[in-house]
C-alpha positions as CSV (number, residue, x, y, z in Angstrom):
1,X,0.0,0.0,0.0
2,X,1.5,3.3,-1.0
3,X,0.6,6.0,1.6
4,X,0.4,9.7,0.8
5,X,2.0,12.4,2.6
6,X,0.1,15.5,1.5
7,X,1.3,19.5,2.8
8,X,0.3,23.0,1.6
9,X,2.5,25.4,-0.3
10,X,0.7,28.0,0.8
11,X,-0.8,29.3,4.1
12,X,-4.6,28.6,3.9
13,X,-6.8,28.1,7.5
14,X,-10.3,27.6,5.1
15,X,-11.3,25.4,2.0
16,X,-11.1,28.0,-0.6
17,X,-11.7,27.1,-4.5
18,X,-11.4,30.3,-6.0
19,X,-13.1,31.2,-9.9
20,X,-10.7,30.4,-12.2
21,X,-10.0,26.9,-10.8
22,X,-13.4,26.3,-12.1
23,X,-13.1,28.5,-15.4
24,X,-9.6,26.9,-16.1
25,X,-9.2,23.5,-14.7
26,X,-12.8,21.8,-14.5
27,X,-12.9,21.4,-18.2
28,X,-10.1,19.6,-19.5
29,X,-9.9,16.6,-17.1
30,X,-12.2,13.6,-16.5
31,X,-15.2,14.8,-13.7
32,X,-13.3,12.9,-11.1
33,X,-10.2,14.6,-10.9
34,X,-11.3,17.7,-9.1
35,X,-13.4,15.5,-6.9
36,X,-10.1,14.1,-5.8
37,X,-8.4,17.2,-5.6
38,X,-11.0,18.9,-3.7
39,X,-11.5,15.7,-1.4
40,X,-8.1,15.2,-0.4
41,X,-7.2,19.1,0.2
42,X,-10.1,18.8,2.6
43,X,-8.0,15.7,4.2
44,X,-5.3,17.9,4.3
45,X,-6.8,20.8,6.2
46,X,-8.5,18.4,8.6
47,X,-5.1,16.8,9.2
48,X,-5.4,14.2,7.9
49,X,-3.6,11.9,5.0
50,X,-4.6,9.4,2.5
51,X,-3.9,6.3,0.9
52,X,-3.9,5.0,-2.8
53,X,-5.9,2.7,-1.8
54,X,-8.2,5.0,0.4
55,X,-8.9,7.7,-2.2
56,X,-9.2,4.9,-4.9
57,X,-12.4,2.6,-2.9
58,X,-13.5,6.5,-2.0
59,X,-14.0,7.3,-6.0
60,X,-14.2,3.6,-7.2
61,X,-11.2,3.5,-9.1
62,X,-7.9,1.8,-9.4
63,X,-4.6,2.6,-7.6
64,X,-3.2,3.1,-11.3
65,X,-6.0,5.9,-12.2
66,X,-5.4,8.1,-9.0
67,X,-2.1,8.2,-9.6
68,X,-3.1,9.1,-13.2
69,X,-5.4,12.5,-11.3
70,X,-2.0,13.6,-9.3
71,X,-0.2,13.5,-12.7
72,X,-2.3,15.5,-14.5
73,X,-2.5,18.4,-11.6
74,X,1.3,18.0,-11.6
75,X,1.2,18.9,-15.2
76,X,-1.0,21.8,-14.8
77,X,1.5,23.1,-11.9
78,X,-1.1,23.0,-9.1
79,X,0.3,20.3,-7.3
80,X,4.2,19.2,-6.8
81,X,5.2,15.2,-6.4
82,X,8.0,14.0,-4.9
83,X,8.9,10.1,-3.9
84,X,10.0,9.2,-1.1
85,X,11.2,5.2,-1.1
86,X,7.7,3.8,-1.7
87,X,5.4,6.5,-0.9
88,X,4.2,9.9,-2.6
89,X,4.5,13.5,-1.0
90,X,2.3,16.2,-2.6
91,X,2.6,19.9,-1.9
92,X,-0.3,21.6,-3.4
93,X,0.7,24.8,-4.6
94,X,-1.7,27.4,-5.4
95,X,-4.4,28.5,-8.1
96,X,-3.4,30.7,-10.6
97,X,-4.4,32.1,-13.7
98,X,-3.0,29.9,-16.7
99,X,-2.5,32.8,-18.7
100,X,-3.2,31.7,-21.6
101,X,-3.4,34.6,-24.0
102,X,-5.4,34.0,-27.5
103,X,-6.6,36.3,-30.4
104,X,-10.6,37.2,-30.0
105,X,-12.4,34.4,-32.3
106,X,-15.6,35.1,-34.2
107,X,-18.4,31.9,-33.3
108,X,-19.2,30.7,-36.3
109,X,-22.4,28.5,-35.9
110,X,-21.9,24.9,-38.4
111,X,-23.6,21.9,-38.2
112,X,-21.9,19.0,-36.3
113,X,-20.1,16.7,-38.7
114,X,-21.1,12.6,-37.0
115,X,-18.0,11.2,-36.4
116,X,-17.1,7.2,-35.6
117,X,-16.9,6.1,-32.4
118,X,-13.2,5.4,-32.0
119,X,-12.8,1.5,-31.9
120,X,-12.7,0.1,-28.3
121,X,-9.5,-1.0,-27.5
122,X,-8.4,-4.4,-27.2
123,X,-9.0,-6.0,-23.3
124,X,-6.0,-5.7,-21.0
125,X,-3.8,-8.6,-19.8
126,X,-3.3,-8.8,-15.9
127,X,-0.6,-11.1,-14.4
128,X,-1.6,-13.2,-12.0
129,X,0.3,-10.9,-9.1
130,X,-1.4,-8.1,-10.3
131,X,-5.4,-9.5,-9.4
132,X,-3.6,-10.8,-6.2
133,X,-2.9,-7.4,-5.5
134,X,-6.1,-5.5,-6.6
135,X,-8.0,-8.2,-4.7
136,X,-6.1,-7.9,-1.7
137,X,-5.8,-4.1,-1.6
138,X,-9.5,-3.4,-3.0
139,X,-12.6,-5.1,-0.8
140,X,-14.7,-4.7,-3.7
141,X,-12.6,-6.4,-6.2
142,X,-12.4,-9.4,-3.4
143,X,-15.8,-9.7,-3.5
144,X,-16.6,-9.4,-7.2
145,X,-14.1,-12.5,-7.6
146,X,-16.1,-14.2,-4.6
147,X,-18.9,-13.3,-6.7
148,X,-17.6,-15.2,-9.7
149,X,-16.8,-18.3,-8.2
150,X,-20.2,-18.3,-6.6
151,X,-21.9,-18.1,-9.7
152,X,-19.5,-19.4,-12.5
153,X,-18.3,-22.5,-10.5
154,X,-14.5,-23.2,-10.1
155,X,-12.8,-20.0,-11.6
156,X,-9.0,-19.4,-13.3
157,X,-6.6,-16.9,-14.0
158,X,-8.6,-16.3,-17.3
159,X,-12.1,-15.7,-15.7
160,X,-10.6,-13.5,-13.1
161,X,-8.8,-11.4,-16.6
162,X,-12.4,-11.3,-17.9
163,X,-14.0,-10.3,-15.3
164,X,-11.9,-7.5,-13.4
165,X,-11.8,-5.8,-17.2
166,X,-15.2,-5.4,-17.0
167,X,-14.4,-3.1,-13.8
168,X,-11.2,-2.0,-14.7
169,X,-11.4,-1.6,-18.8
170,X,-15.0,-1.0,-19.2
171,X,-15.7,1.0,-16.5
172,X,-18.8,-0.7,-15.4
173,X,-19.7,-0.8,-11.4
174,X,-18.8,-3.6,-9.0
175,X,-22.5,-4.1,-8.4
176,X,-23.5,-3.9,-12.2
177,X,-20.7,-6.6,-13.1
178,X,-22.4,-8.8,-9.9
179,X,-26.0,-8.5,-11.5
180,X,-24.3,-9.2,-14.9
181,X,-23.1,-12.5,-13.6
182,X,-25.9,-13.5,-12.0
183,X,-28.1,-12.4,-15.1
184,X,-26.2,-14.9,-17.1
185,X,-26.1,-18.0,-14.6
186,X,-29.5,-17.8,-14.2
187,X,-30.2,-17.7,-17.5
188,X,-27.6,-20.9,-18.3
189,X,-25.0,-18.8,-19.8
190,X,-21.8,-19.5,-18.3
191,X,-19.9,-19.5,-21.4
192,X,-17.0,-16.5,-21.1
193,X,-16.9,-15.0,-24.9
194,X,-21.2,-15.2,-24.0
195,X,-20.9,-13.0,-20.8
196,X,-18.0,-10.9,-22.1
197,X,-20.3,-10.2,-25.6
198,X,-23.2,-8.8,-22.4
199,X,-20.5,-6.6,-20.7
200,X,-19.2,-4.8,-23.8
201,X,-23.3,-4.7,-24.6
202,X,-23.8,-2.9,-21.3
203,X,-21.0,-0.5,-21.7
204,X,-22.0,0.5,-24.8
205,X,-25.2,1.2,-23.5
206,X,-24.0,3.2,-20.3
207,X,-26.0,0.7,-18.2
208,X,-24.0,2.2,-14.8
209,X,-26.1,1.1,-12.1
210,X,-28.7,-1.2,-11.0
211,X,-31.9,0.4,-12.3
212,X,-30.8,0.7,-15.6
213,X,-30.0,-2.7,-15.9
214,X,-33.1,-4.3,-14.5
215,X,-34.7,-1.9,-16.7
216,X,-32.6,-3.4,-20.2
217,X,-32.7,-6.8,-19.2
218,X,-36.3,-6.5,-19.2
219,X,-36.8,-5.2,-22.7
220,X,-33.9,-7.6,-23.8
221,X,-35.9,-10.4,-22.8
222,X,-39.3,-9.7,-23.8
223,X,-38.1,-8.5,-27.6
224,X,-34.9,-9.6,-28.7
225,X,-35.0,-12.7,-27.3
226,X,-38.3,-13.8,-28.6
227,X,-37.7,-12.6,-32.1
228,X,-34.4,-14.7,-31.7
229,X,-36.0,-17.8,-30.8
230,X,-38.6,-17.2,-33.8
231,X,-35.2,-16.6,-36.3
232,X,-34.1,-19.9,-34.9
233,X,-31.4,-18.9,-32.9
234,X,-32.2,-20.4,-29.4
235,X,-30.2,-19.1,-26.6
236,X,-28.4,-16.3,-28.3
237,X,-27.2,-12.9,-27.7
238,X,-28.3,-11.0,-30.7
239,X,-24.7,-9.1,-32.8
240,X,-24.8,-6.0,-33.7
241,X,-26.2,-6.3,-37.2
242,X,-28.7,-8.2,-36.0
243,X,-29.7,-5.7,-33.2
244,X,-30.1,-3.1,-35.9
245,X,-32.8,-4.5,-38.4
246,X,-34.9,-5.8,-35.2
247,X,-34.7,-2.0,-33.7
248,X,-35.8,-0.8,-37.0
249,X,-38.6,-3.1,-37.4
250,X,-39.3,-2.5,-33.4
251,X,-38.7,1.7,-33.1
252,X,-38.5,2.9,-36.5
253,X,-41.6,0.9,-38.2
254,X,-43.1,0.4,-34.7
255,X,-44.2,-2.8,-35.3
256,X,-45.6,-4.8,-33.0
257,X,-44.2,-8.3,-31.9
258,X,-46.8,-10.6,-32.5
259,X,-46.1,-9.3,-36.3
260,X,-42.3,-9.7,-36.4
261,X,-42.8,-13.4,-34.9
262,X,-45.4,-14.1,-37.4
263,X,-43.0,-12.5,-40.2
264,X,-40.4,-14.7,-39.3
265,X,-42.7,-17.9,-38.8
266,X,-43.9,-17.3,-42.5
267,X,-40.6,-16.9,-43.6
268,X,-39.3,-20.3,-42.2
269,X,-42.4,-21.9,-43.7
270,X,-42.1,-20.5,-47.1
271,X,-38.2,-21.2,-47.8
272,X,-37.5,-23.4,-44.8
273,X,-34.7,-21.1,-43.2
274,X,-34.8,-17.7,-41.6
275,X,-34.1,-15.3,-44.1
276,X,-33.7,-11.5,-43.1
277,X,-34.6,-9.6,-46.4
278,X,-37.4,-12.2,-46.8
279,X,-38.6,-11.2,-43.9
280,X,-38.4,-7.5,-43.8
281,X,-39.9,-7.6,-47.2
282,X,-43.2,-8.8,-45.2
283,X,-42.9,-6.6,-42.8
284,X,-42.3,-3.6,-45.2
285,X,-45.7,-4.6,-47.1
286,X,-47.7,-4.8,-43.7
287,X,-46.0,-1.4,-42.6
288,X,-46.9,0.4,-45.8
289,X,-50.3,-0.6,-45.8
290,X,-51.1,0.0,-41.9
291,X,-51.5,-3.0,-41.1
292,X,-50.8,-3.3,-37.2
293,X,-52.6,-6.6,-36.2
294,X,-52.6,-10.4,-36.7
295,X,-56.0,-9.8,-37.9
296,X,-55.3,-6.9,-40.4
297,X,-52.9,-9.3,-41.6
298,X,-55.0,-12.0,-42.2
299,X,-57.7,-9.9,-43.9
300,X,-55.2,-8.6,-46.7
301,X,-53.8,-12.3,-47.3
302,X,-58.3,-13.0,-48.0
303,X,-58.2,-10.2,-49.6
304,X,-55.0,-11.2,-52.2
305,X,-56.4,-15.0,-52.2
306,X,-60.0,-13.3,-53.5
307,X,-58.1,-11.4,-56.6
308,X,-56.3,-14.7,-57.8
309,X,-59.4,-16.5,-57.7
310,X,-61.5,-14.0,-59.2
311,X,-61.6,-14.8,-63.6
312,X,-60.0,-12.4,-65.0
313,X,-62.5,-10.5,-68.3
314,X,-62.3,-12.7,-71.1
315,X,-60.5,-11.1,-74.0
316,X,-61.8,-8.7,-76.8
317,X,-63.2,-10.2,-80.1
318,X,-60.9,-9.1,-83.0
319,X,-62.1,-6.7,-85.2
320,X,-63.1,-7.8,-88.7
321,X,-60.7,-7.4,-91.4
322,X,-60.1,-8.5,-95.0
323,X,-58.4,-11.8,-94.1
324,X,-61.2,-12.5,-92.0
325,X,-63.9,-12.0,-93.4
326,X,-62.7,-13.6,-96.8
327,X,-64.9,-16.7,-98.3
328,X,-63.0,-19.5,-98.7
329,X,-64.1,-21.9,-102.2
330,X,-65.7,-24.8,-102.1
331,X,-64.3,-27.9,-103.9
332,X,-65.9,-30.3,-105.0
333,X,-63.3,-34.1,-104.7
334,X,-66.0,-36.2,-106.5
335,X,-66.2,-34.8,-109.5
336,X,-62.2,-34.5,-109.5
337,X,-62.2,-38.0,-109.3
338,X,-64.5,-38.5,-112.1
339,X,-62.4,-36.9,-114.3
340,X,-59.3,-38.2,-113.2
341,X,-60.8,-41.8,-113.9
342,X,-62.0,-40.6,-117.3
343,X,-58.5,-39.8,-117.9
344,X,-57.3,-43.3,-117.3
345,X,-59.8,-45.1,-119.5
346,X,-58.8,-42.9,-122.4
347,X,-55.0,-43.5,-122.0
348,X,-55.4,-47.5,-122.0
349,X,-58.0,-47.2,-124.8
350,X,-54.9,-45.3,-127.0
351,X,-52.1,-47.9,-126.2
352,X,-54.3,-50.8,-126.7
């Protein structure tokens, strides 16, 4: 444990935060840096020191990202660091202007230009000594890995990885990551890519505490799930493509589930496979005709059987023309044949 000796530069008998530490040193920082700043000068005029590990269960952060807040007040000359052998000494020093001096600048009002996200990067690798250490130094890391074996079974140096990244890289709350596990044994998901593909879901979400999550699980379950199961994907966690056609058929067409389901059932029937632009082809029919019912649905496929069955006009008689109307001769074979045999008598009577 790395302790903190903390002393003021400056004489100071009340917590004082004048203006500009707001105007000039609130903005480009993460939220929690002043918080620490502010909560351990308040130490500091009480008397008191703090720990790494003190200010870091105090914030709900790592001993690595405190150190991280000192830095960056070191950088901005409002606090001096100094080691001694394995602990930290910090001298605040006090708030001053930065000075920063700029031309005037003319606001120009533009539209936002929609950037990417920036791709997540890839999940950190923890040596075994370094969870020994977080668990022992952090009781809330402890108990998330008591939490894991309680509802993973038996657990490795892999799970532990897995699961302190969700704390440590994703940023999610000890007591999210608990419900999390328990959300997946319940549900007979144990599998590790399974539980990781929920954590990254959450995160992406900002699903940060307790409420949120019971609220997300519960539309997860009731629509996803069951438009999964009717895809033929039993016990799945929908991908991201996937997630995206169902929202539009869900929030953008606002159609109702009983109709997606019975989309999808028609599609497996037809072509014996789930098929996602066969599908949406339905549902884009139903959608541009209103239709927002089983029943509508099965009045306009009585209404399509009706027109096939109906005959369709039989076609127009052609108009008369020459060809048409012309009158064929009669011919008369028999008295062809009479001649023909009159013929033949006289040639045998001429040789003879």
């Amino acid at each position: 444990m790395c302790a903190i000796k903390m002393k003021l530069g400056y004489k100071c008998s009340t917590l004082e935060l004048p203006y500009i530490f707001i105007d000039d040193y609130f903005t480009d920082c993460l939220p929690v840096y002043p918080l620490i700043y502010i909560w351990s000068l308040r130490r500091l005029l009480d008397g008191c020191s703090a720990s790494l590990q003190e200010i870091g269960e105090r914030f709900q952060l790592t001993e690595g990202d405190v150190i991280k807040a000192w830095q960056h007040w070191e950088k901005v000359n409002l606090v001096k660091i100094s080691s001694d052998n394995q602990d930290m000494e910090i001298t605040f020093l006090p708030v001053t202007p930065r000075n920063l001096v700029a031309p005037p600048l003319t606001l120009l009002m533009v539209p936002e230009e929609k950037t990417e996200p920036l791709p997540r990067p890839e999940m950190p690798k923890y040596s075994p000594p370094e969870l020994e250490c977080y668990s022992n130094e952090s009781p809330d890391v402890k108990r998330l890995f008591k939490c894991a074996e309680r509802t993973l079974g038996m657990i490795n140096h892999s799970i532990m990885n897995t699961v302190f990244s969700f704390y440590d890289w994703l940023r999610l709350p000890i007591d999210v990551i608990e419900y999390l596990l328990e959300y997946c044994a319940e549900n007979d998901h144990r599998s590790l890519r399974y539980i990781e593909k929920c954590a990254i879901d959450w995160a992406d979400n900002e699903i940060n505490d307790i409420e949120k999550a019971l609220l997300y699980v519960q539309k997860f379950n009731r629509n996803y799930q069951t438009i999964l199961q009717h895809m033929g994907q039993i016990s799945s966690y929908p991908t991201k493509v996937q997630r995206k056609f169902m929202d539009k058929w869900l929030h953008e067409w606002n159609m109702p589930l009983e109709l997606i389901t019975e989309a999808c059932d028609r599609c497996v029937l037809k072509i014996n496979k789930f098929d996602k632009k066969y599908t949406e082809a339905i549902l884009k029919k139903w959608h541009e005709k209103g239709i927002t019912t089983l029943e509508d649905a099965a009045a306009a496929d009585d209404e399509f059987s009706q027109e096939v069955k109906t005959p369709r006009p039989s076609a127009a008689k052609p108009k008369p023309n020459r060809f048409i109307n012309f009158n064929q001769r009669e011919i008369d074979f028999d008295k062809y044949e009479k001649l023909e045999r009159a013929y033949l008598e006289q040639r045998l009577k001429v040789s003879e």
